[in-house]
N, C-alpha and C positions, 0 to 999 in steps of 0.2 A: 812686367811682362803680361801681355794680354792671353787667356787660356780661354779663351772662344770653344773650344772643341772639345780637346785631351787633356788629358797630361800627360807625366812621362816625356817634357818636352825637355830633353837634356844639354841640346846645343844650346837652346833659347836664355835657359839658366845660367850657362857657363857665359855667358854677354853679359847678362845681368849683374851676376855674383862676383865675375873675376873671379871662379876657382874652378878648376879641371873637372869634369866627370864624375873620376873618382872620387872625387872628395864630398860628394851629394849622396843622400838616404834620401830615394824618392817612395814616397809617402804619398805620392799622385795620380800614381798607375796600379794598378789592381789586380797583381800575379802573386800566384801561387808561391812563396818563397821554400815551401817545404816540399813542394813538386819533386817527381825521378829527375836528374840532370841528365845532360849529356857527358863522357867519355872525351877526353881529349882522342885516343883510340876510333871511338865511333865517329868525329868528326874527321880523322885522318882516312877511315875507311871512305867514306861518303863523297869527300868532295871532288875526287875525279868525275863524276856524275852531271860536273853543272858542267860538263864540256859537252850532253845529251839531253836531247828533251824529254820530256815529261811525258806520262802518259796524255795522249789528248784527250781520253774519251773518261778519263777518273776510273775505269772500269776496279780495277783491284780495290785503288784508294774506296772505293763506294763501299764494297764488300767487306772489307775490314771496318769501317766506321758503324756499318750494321750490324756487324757481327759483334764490337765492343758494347756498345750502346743497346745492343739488343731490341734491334727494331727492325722490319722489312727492310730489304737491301733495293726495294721499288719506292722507296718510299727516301732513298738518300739521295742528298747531290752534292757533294764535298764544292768550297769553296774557298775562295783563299780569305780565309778568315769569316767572320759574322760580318763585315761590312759590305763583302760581294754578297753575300745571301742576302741584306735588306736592300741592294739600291736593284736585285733582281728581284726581288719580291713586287717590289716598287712598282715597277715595269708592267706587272699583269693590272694594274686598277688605275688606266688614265680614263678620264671619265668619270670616273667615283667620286663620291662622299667619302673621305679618308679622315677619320678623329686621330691624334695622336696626343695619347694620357700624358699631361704636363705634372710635375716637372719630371722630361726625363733626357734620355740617351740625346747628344746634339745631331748625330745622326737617322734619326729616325726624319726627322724635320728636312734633314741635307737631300734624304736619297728622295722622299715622296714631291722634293721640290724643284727632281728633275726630269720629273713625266707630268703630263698637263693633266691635274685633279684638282678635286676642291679640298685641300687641305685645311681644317681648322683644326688649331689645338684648344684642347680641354682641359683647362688647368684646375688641378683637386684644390681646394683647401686644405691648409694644414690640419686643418681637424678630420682629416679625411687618410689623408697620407697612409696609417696602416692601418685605416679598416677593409673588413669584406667588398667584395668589388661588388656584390652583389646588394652594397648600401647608396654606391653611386653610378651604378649601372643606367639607369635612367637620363642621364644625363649624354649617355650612348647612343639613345636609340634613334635619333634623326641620321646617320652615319652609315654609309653600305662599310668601310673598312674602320678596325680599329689598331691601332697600334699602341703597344706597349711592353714594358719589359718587365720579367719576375724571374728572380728579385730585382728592384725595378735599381736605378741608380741616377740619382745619387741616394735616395731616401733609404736603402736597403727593405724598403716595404717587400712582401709576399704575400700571395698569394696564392691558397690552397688548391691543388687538385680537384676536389670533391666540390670546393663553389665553380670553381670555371666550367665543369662538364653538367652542374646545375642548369647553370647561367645558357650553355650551348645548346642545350634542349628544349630550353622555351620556346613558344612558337615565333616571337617575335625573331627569334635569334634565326634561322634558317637562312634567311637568303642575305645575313651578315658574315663579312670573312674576317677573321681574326690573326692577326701578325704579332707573335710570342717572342718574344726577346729572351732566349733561358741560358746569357753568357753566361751568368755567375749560377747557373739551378745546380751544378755540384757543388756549390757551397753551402749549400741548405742540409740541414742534419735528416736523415733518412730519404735524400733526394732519388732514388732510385723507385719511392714509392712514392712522389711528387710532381713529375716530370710528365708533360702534357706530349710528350716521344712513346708512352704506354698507352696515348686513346687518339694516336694521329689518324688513323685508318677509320676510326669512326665517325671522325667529324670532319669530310672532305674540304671543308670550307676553312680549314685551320690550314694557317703555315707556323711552325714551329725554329727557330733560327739559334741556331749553337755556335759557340766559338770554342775551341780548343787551348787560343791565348793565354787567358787566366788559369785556369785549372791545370794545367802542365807549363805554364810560366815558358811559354815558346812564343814570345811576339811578335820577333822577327820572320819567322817560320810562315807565320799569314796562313794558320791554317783554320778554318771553321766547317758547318754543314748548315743544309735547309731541309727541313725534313717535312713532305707536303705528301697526302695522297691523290687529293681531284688534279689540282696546276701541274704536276708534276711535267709530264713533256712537256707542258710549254716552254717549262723552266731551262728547262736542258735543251732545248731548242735556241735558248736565249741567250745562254752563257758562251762564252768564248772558248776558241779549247787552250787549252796549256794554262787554265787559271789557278792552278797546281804546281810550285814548284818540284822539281825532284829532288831536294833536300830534304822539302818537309814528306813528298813519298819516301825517301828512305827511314825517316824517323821513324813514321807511321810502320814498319815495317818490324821493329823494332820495340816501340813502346806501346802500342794498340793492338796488345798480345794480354790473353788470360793473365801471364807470369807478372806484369806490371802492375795488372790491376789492385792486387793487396796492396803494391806499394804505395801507386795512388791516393787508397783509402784512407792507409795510417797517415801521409801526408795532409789530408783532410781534419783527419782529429786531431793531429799537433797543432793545426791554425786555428782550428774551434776553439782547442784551449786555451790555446795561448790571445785569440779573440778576448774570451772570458776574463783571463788576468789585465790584459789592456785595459777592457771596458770598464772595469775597477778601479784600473791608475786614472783614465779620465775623467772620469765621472765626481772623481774627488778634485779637482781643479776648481776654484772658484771665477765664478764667470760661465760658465760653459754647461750645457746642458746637453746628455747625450741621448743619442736616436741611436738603438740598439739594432740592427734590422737583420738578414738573414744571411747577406752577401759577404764577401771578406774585406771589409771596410768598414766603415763608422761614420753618422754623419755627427760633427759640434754641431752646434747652435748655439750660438754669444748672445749670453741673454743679458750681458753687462756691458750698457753703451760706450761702456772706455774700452773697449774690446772691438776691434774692424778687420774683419778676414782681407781686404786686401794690406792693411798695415802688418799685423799678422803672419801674412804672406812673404813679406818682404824681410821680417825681424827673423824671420826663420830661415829662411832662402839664405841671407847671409851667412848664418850659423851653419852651414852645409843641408838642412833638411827642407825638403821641397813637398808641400803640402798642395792639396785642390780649392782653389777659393770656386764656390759654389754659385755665384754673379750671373753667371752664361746661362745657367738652367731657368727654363720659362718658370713662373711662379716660386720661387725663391726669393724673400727679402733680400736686397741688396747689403753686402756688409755683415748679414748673419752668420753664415755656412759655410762650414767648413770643412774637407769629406778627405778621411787619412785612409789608408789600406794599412794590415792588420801586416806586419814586419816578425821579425826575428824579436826573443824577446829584449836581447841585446840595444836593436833598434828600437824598439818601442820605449825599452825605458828613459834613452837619452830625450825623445819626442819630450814624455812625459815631462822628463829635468826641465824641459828647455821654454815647455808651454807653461810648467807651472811658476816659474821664474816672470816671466814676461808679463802672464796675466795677475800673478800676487804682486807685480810693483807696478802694475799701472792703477790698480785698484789701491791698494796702501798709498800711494800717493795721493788720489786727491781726499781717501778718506780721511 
């Protein structure tokens, strides 16, 4: 099965694998497992609603998303998901110099490639991967736009607060705009005092891009934000109206309340930990080398050539778990990479059973 984009490709697997739905642990898509759920009850409240439209203008949705997040409610534009906010972001810079920091998101690449710019990506070295941005910053500077994501993905690299609003007040830096990818910045430990949504207003030239996906594990929902202070009307000039369903208005209604947010929290430190125990079970695998990063994933690296993420791929696919071969991402060895999201520990440990089986008999055998 070719994974060009996503994962999380669940019909794609069931063709592949011969086996149902249910019967897959996907390991490829990047949600919150310990997130609030929804209520059989709250879905039964809700869904007389899809017989009505949505707000068209986001007005409430915007107020509520500023008022969670704690940022100017001038400064929101709810969207259905992080994918609307980048291919609108997109939209303001034909004409540009647009860098997009490899290897990352397939969409950052998708949306800049459908307004007439000069798009080049910039692929880091892996010895580059999680340092300061402000060690490969230079490599920036020909470029009016940059894009990237932190924590970036696949690599889980991060990227501090305190370098980026460095890096934004150099002089070279002024009449540069920067496009922030911060799907997974709730996944970062103390991300509330990390999150480039606390100096938006300062630096007009920053657009800021959230997804609500991951971190309350709603991805059907299609709910994200753009949070910008200079482009801001244009943006909202640009977007269509009803990009909003009224399902995910209700949710929001609902769970982007004070009363959730503890819950959210602890959800956050069950995955940190249970992070932590994983990255433990992996890490002792032979063959495999782990990239520990910030986000709620993991990337392998097969540093043992009897070891092939697409073979890999397929050894486990069978066995019902569905893993992300890492191939698609610009500057990624082909055949190295391998990128799991961080599961129940339940799921994580069958992973571990399954990976340490595979890679101690292909190694045992030909040693």
């Amino acid at each position: 099965m070719s994974q060009a984009f996503h994962g999380g490709r669940l019909v794609d697997a069931e063709r592949e694998f011969g086996l149902s739905r249910d019967q897959f642990i996907d390991f490829s898509s990047n949600l919150n497992v310990f997130a609030p759920s929804v209520s059989a009850d709250e879905w039964e409240r809700w869904v007389s609603h899809i017989c009505h439209y949505p707000e068209a203008d986001l007005e409430k949705l915007r107020h509520r998303l500023a008022e969670f997040y704690q940022i100017s409610s001038d400064c929101v534009l709810p969207t259905s998901g992080a994918s609307e906010a980048l291919y609108l972001a997109a939209r303001l810079y034909a004409g540009r110099k647009v860098a997009i920091v490899e290897p990352g998101f397939s969409d950052y690449s998708r949306s800049f490639d459908t307004v007439n710019c000069e798009c080049a990506h910039v692929i880091l070295p892996q010895t580059l991967w999680f340092e300061p941005i402000e060690k490969w910053a230079h490599m920036l500077e020909p470029f009016d736009v940059v894009v990237l994501g932190n924590p970036n993905n696949p690599t889980g690299s991060f990227q501090q607060l305190a370098g980026f609003t460095r890096l934004f007040e150099k002089r070279w830096q002024r009449s540069k705009s920067w496009v922030i990818d911060e799907a997974f910045q709730e996944f970062v430990e103390h991300a509330q005092n990390e999150t480039l949504l606390s100096v938006i207003e300062k630096f007009p030239s920053l657009i800021v891009v959230r997804s609500l996906t991951k971190s309350w594990c709603i991805p059907g929902l299609r709910l994200g934000f753009l949070a910008a202070a200079g482009p801001m009307a244009r943006l909202q000039r640009m977007q269509p109206p009803w990009s909003v369903n009224s399902l995910a208005e209700k949710w929001s209604n609902v769970f982007l309340v004070d009363e959730r947010r503890a819950e959210l929290s602890r959800s956050f430190e069950s995955l940190r930990s249970e992070k932590r125990r994983f990255a433990k079970q992996l890490s002792a695998i032979p063959g495999i080398r782990l990239h520990c990063g910030a986000a709620n994933f993991l990337l392998l690296e097969l540093v043992n050539e009897l070891l092939q993420a697409g073979t890999l791929y397929k050894e486990l696919g069978h066995r019902g778990l569905l893993v992300r071969v890492c191939d698609s991402f610009r500057g990624m060895a082909r055949g190295r990479f391998v990128r799991v999201a961080v599961r129940t520990a339940i799921d994580n440990d069958r992973l571990v059973r399954e990976l340490s089986v595979l890679s101690e008999g292909k190694i045992r055998r030909v040693a």
